[in-house]
N, C-alpha and C positions, 0 to 999 in steps of 0.2 A: 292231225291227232285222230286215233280210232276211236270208235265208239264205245270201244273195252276203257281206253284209258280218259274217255273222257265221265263214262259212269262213276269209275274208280275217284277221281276228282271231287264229281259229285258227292259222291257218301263221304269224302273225307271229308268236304266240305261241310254237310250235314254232323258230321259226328263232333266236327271243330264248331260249331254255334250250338251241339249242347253241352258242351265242354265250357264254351263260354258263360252262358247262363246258369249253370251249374256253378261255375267256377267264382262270376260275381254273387251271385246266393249265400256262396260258402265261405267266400274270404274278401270278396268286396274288389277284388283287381276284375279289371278289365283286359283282353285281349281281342288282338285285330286275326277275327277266326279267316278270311280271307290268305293274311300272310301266310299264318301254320300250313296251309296247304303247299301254298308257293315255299316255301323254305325249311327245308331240312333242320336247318339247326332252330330257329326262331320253335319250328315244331318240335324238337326235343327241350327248350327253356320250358315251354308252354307245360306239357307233360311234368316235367318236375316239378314247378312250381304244382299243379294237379295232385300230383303224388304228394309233397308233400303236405295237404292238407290232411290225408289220410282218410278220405271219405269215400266211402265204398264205392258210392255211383261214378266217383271221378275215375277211381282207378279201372273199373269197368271200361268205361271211354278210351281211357289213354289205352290200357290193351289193344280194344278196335279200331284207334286212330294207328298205332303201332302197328297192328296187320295191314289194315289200308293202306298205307303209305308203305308199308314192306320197312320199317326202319328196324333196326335191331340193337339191341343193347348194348 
């Protein structure tokens, strides 16, 4: 692994535990911020469920997780 792609890990990883915190704040679920990085789809559940709370600061997040991880809609 490069150092490019293990940065890029990090920040998702950083962006997926305020997503979490955020996310149990806002609606009481919990998620495993670890997986979302490892896994593509687990990380588009994650996001929706996010979005659908409709809270500004989440949907901020799910954007920058979305860049990070390069996923597209």
């Amino acid at each position: 692994m490069t150092g490019l792609a293990i940065n890029s890990q990090s920040n998702a990883f950083s962006i997926a535990t305020l997503i979490y915190a955020r996310l149990r704040r806002v609606s009481g679920r919990v998620i495993d911020a670890l997986y979302v990085v490892e896994n593509v789809e687990y990380a588009r559940f994650v996001s929706n469920l996010a979005l659908e709370t409709a809270d500004a600061e989440l949907s901020r997040l799910v954007a920058r997780l979305y860049s990070e991880l390069n996923l597209h809609e």
